[in-house]
C-alpha positions as CSV (number, residue, x, y, z in Angstrom):
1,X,-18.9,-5.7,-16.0
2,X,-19.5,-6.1,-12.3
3,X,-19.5,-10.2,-11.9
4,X,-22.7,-11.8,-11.3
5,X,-23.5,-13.7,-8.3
6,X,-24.4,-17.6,-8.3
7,X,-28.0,-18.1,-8.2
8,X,-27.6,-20.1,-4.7
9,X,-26.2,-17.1,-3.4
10,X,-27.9,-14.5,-4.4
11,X,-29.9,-14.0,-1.2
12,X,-26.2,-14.0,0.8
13,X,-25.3,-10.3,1.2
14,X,-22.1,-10.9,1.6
15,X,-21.3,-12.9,-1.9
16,X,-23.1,-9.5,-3.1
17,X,-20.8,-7.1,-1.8
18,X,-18.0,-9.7,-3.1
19,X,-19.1,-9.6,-6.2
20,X,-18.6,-5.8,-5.8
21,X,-15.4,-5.3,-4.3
22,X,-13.6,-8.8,-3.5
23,X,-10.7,-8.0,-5.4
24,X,-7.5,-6.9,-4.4
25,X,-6.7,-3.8,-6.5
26,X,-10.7,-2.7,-6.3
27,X,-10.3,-2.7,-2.7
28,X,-7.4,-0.6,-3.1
29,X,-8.9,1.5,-5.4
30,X,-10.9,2.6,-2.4
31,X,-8.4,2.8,0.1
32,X,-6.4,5.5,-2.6
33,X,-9.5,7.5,-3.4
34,X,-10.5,7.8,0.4
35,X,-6.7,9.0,0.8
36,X,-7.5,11.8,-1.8
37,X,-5.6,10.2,-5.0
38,X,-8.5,10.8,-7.8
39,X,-6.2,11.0,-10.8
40,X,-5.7,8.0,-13.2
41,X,-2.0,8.7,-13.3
42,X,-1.7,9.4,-9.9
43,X,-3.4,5.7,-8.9
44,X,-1.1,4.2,-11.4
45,X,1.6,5.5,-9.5
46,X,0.9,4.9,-6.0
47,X,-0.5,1.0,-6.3
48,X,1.8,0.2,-9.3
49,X,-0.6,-1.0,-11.4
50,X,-0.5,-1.7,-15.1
51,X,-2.6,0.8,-17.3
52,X,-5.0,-2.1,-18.6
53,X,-5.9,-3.3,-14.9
54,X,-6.3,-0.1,-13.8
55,X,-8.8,0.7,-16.5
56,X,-10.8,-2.9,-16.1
57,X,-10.8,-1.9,-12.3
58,X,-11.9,1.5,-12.5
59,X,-14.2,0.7,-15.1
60,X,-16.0,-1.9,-12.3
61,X,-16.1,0.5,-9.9
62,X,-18.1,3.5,-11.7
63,X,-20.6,0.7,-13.0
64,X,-21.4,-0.8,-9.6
65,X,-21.7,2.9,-8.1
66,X,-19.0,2.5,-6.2
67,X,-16.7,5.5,-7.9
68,X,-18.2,8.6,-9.9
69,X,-16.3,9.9,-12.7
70,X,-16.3,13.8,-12.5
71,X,-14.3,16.1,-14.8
72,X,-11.9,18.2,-13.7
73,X,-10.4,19.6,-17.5
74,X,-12.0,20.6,-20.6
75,X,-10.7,20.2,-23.8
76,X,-10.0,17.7,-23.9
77,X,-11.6,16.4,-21.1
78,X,-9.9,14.1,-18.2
79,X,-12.1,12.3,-15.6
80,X,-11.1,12.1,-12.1
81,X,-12.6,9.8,-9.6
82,X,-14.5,10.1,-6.3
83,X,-15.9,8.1,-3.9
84,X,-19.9,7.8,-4.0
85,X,-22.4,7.4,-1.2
86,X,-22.5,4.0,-1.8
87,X,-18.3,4.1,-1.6
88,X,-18.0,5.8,1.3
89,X,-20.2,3.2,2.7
90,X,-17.5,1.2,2.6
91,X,-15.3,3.1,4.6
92,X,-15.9,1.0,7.8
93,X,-15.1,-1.9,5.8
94,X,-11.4,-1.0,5.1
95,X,-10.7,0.5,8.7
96,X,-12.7,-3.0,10.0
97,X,-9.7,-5.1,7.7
98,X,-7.0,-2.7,8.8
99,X,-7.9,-3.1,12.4
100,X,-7.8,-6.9,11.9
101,X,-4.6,-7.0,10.0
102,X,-3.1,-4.4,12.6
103,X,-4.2,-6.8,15.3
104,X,-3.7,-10.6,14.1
105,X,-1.4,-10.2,11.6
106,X,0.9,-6.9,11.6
107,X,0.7,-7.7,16.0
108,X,0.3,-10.3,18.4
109,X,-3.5,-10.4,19.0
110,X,-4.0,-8.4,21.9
111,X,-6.7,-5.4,22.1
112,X,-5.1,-2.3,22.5
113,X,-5.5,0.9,22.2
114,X,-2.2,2.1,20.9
115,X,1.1,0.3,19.4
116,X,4.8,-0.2,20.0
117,X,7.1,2.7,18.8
118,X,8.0,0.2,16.0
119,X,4.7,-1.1,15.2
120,X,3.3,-0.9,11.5
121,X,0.6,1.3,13.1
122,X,3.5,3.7,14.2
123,X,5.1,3.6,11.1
124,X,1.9,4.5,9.0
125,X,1.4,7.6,11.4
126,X,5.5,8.6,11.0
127,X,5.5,8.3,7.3
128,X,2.4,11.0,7.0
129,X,4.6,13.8,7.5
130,X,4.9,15.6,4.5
131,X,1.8,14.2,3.1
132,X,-1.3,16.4,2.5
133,X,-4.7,16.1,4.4
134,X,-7.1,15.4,1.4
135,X,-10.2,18.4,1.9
136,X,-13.0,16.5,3.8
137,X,-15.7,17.7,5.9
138,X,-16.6,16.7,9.7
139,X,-19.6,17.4,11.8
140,X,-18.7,19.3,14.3
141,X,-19.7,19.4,17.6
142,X,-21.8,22.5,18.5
143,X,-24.1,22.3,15.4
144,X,-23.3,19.3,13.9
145,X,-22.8,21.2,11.0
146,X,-19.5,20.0,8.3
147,X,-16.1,21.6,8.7
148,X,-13.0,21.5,7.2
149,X,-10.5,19.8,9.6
150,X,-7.8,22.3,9.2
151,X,-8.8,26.1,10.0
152,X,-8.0,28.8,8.6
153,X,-4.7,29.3,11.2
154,X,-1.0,29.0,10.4
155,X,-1.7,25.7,11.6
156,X,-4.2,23.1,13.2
157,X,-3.5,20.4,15.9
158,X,-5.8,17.3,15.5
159,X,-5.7,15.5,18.2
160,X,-7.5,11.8,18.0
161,X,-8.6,10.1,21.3
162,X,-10.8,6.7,21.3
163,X,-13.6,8.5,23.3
164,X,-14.5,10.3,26.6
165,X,-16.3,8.8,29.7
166,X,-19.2,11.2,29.4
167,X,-22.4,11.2,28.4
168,X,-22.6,7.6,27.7
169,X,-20.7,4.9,29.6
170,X,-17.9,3.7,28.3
171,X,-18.0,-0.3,27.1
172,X,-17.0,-3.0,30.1
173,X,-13.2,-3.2,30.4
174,X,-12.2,-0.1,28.8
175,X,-9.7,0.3,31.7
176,X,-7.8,-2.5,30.5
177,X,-7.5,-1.8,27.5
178,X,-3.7,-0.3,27.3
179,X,-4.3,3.3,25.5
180,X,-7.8,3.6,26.1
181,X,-8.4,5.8,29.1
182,X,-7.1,9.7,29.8
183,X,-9.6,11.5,27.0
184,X,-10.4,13.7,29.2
185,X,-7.4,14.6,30.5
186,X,-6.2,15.1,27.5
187,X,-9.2,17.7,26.2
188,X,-8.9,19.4,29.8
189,X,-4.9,20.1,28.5
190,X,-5.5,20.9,25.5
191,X,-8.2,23.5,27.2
192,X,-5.8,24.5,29.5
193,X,-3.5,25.5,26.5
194,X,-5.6,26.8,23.6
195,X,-4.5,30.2,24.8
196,X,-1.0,29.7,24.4
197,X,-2.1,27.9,20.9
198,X,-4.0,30.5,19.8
199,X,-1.3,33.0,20.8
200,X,1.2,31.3,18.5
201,X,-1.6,31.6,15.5
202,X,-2.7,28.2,16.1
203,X,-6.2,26.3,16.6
204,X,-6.9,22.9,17.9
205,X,-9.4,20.6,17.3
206,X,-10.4,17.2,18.6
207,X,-11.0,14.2,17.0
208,X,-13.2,11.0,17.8
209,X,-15.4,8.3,16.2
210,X,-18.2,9.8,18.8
211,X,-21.6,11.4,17.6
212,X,-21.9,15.1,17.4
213,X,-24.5,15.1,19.4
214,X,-22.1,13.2,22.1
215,X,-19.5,15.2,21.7
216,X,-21.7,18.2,22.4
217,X,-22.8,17.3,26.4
218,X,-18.9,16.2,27.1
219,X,-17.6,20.0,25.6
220,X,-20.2,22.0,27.5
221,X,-19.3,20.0,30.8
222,X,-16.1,20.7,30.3
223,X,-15.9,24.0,29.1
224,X,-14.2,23.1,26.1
225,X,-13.4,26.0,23.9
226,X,-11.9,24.4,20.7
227,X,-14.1,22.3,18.3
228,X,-14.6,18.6,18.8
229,X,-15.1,16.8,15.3
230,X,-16.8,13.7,15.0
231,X,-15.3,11.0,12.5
232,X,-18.3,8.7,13.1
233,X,-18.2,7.3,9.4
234,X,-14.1,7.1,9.6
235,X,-13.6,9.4,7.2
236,X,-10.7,11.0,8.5
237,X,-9.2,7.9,9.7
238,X,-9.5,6.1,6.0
239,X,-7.9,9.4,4.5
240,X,-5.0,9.1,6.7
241,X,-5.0,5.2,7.4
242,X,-5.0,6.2,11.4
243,X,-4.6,3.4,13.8
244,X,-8.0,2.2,15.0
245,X,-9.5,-0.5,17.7
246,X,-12.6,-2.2,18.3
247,X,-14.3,-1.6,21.3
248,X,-17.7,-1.6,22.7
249,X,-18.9,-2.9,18.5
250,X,-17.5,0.4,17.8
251,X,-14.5,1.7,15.8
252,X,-12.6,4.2,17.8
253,X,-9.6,6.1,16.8
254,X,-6.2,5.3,18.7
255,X,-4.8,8.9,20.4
256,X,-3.0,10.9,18.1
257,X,-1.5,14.4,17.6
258,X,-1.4,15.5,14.1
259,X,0.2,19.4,13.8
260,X,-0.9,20.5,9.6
261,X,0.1,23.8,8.0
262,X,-2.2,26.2,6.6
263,X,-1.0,24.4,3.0
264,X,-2.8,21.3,5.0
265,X,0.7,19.5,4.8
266,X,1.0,17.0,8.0
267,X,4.3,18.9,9.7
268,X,4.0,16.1,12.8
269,X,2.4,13.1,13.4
270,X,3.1,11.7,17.2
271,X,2.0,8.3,17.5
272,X,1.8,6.2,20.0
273,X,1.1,8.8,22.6
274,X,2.3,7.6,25.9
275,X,2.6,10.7,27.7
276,X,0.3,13.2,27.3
277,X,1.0,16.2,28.9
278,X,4.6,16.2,26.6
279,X,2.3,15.6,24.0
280,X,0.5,19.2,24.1
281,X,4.1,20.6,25.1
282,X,5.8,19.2,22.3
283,X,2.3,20.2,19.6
284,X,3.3,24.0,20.7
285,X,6.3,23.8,20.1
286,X,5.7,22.6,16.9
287,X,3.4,25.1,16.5
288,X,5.6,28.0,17.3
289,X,8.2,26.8,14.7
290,X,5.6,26.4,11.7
291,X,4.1,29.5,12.9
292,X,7.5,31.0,12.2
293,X,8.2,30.0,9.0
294,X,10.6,26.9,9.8
């Protein structure tokens, strides 16, 4: 039963949204779903829960329309469960605590726009090789229509940036921010070297929390051949936990290069980026290795 909320607070959205998901392993329950575990036994396994709680839990969050319980087998038949609307509404909320945690309690309170080598961040973004980029759809930037991050190549760089410069200004002390600037220096080398990706049967794409539309006026200025994908409602960044910062009373992504396989298995995940122009050199050569069957 989802609880009920004190008459005195029943006016208080935020007791409401409690009521809903201010519990530890429903909270989780998102954060596993949004990482692409639908599976009963699989959720058991990766939060370690017992069978009972897991039930109560689950049970909560299809009745509040958080969760939707969809088949996947016949006879008999075995529910899996996906986030809703409503639950993907809720992605901000998670990447909003992680942020937090990342910042005041994992680090030492400072804004930043990247990590230390032996950060939690960092160690989130290392321990995603091997894992496999749960299918997900992006707008991307030309039409805004959805796309699958990883293409149809022998494999796909995603590289996440916080945000480019252009059209819109970029919020009052971005400069200072350690991390924050060279965006687009970094899409201007990844123009300069989609040949040479595409040569070793590679595509790239970029990643930002940007609009579409955004996106869109920065690509045509700069003659940007690859697609830029906006993650605008995190989506990306709650499937794969990625390091994020709060800037401008935006979310934006900390800069990343993901290289995934054709399988949609992460093959390297470089995080922090400090120097970016080893960054695209060491993507191709990744590349040119997974491309080649090591």
């Amino acid at each position: 039963m989802v609880r009920s909320v004190p008459q005195r607070d029943a006016a208080c959205a935020i007791a409401q949204a409690a009521a809903v998901v201010g519990d530890w392993w429903s909270l989780l329950l998102v954060r596993e779903t949004a990482r692409g575990h639908h599976r009963f036994d699989v959720l058991q396994g990766e939060l370690g829960i017992s069978r009972k709680v897991l039930t109560e839990r689950l049970a909560h969050l299809v009745e509040a329309e958080v969760l939707e319980r969809v088949p996947y087998q016949s006879g008999p038949v075995r529910y899996e469960y996906r986030l809703t609307e409503s639950g993907r509404g809720l992605l901000p909320v998670l990447l909003s605590m992680q942020d937090w945690a990342d910042r005041w309690l994992l680090g030492d309170g400072s804004l930043s726009g990247t990590a230390d080598a032996d950060s939690a961040e960092a160690l989130r973004v290392a321990g995603l090789v091997g894992e496999r980029l749960p299918i997900l759809e992006l707008p991307g930037h030309r039409d805004g229509e959805p796309l699958d991050p990883v293409a149809e190549a022998a494999a796909t760089v995603l590289f996440c940036y916080p945000a480019t410069g252009r059209p819109g200004s970029l919020p009052d002390g971005w400069a200072d921010i350690p991390g924050a600037i060279g965006c687009t220096l970094e899409n201007r080398l990844f123009r300069d070297a989609y040949d040479d990706f595409r040569a070793a049967g590679a595509e790239v794409r970029g990643v930002s929390t940007q609009r579409p539309d955004e996106q869109r006026v920065f690509a045509t200025e700069e003659d940007i051949p690859f697609t830029l994908l906006s993650d605008v409602d995190l989506r990306l960044a709650a499937a794969l936990r990625l390091p994020v910062f709060r800037a401008g009373q935006a979310l934006r992504v900390k800069r990343a290069v993901l290289v995934v396989d054709r399988e949609r298995v992460v093959r390297q995940a470089h995080f922090p980026v400090t120097d970016i122009p080893g960054a695209v050199r060491e993507a191709l050569v990744v590349v040119r290795a997974v491309a080649a069957g090591n």
